[in-house]
FIDO-340524 format. One record per residue: residue number from 0; x, y, z of N, C-alpha, C, O in turn. Coordinates in steps of 0.05 Angstrom, whole numbers, plus 5000, padded with zeros to 4 digits. Layout:
FIDO-340524
PT    nr    n_X    n_Y    n_Z   ca_X   ca_Y   ca_Z    c_X    c_Y    c_Z    o_X    o_Y    o_Z
PT   NUM      X      Y      Z      X      Y      Z      X      Y      Z      X      Y      Z
...
//
This chain:
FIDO-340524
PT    nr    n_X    n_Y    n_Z   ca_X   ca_Y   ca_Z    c_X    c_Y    c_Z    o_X    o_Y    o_Z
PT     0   4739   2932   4692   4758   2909   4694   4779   2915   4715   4794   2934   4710
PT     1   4783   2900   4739   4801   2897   4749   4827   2892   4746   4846   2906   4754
PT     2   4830   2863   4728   4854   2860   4712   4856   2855   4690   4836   2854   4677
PT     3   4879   2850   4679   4880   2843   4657   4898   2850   4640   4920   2846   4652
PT     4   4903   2859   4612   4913   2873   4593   4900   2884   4568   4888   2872   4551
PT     5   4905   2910   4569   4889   2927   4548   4911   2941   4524   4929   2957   4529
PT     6   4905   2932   4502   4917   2937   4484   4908   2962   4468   4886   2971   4471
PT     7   4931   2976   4446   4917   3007   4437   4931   3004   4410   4954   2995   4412
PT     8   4923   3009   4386   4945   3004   4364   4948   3037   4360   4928   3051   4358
PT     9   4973   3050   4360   4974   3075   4344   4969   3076   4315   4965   3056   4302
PT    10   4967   3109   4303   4958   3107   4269   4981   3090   4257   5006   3092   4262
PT    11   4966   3072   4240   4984   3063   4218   4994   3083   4192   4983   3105   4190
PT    12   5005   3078   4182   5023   3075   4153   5002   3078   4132   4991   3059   4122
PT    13   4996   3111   4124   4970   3096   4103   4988   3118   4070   4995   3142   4071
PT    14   4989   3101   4051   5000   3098   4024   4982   3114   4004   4958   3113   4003
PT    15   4992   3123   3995   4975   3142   3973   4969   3117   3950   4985   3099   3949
PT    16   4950   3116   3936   4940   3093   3925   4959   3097   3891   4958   3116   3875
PT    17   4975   3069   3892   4986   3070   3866   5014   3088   3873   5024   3104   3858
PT    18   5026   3082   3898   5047   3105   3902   5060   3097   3927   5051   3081   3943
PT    19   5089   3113   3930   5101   3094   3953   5099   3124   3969   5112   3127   3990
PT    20   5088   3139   3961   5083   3169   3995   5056   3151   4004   5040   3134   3997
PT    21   5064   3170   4028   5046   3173   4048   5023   3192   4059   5033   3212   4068
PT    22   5007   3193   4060   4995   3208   4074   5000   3224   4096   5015   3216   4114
PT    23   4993   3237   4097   5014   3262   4121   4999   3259   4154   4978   3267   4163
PT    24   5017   3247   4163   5019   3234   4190   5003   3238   4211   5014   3258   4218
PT    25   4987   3236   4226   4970   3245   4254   4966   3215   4269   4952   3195   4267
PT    26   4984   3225   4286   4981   3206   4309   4943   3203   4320   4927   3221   4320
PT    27   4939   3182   4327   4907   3187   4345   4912   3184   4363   4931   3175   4376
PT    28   4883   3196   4370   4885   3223   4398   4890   3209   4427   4904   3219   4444
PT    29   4874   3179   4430   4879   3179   4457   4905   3154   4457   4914   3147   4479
PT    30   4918   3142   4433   4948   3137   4438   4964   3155   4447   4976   3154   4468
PT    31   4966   3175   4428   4978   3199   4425   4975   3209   4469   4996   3209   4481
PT    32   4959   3212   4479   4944   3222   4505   4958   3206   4525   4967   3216   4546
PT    33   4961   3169   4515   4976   3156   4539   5003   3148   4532   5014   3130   4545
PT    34   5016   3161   4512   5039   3147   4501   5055   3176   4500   5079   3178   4504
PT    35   5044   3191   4496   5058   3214   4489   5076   3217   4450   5085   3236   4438
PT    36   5073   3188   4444   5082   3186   4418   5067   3205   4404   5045   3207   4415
PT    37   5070   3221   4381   5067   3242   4366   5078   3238   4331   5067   3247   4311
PT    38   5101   3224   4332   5113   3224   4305   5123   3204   4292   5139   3205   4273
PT    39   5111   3176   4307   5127   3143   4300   5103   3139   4288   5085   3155   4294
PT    40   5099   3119   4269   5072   3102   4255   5072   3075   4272   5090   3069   4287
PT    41   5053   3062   4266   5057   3036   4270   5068   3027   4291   5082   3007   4289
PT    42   5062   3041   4320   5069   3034   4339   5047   3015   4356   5030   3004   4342
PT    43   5046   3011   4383   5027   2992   4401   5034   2999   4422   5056   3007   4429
PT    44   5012   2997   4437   5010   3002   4463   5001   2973   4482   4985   2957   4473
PT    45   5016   2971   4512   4998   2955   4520   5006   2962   4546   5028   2969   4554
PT    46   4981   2957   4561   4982   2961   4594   4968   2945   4613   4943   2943   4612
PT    47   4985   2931   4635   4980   2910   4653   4975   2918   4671   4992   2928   4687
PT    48   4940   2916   4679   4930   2932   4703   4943   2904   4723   4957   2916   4739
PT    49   4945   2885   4727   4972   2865   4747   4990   2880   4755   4989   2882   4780
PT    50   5011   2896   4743   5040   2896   4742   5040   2932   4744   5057   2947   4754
PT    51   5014   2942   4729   5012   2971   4732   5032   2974   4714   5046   2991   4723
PT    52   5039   2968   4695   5063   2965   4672   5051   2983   4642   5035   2971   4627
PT    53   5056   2999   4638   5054   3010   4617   5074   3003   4591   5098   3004   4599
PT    54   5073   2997   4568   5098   2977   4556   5089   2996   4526   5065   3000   4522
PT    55   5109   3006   4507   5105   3019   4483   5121   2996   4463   5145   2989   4465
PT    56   5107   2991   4449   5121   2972   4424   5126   2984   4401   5108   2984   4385
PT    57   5152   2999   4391   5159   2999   4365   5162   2981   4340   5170   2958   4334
PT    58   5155   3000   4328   5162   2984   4301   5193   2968   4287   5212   2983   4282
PT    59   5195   2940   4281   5216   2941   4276   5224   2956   4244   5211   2958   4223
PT    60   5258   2968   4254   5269   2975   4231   5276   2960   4203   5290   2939   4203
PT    61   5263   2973   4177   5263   2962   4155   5289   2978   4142   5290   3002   4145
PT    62   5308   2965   4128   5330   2975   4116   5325   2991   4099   5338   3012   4096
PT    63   5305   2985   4083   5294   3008   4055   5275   3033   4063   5267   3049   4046
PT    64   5268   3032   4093   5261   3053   4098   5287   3073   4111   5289   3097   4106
PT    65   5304   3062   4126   5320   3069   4138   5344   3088   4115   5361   3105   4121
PT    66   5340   3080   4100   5360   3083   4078   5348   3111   4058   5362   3128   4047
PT    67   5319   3107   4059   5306   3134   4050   5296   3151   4072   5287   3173   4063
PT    68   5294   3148   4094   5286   3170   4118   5311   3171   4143   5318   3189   4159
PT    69   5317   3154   4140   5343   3158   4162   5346   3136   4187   5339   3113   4186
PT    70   5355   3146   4205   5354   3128   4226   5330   3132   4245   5328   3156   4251
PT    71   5309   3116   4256   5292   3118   4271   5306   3128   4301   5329   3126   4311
PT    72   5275   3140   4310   5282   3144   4343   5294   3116   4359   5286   3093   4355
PT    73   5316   3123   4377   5322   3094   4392   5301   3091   4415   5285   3107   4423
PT    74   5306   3069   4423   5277   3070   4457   5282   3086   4482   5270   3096   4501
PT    75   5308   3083   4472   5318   3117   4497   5310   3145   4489   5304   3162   4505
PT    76   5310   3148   4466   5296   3177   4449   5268   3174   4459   5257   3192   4472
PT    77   5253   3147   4452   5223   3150   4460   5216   3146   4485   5193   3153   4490
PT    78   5231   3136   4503   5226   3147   4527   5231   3167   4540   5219   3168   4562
PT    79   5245   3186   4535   5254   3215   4543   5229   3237   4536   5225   3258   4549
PT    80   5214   3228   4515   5198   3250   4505   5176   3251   4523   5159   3268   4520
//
């Protein structure tokens, strides 16, 4: 494909059944490869072979997570890494 836009979902959020943990985190491999992301869930990828634009979509912040894990990375944190 010449143009277009190609989308990538990073690992989701997966719940221990009957329970509010989680399963213990692993990014996949080829998000992880063009994103460099490592330690966010529920992120997205998208890239505009047009514009040559690489674009990372975070997750928005939920108050009741924020409140039991803390403050998330800002988009300046995840672009630095």
């Amino acid at each position: 494909m010449s143009t277009g836009l190609f989308y990538l979902r990073g690992q989701e959020t997966i719940y221990i059944e009957d329970s509010d943990e989680t399963i213990k985190f692993r990014q996949r491999r080829y998000f992880y490869y063009l994103t460099g992301v490592s330690d966010i869930p529920d992120c997205e990828v998208t890239y505009s072979t047009d514009d040559d634009i690489l674009s990372l979509w975070l997750p928005k912040p939920d108050a009741r997570e924020i409140l039991y894990s803390g403050v998330p990375k800002s988009l300046v944190e995840c672009k630095d890494e």
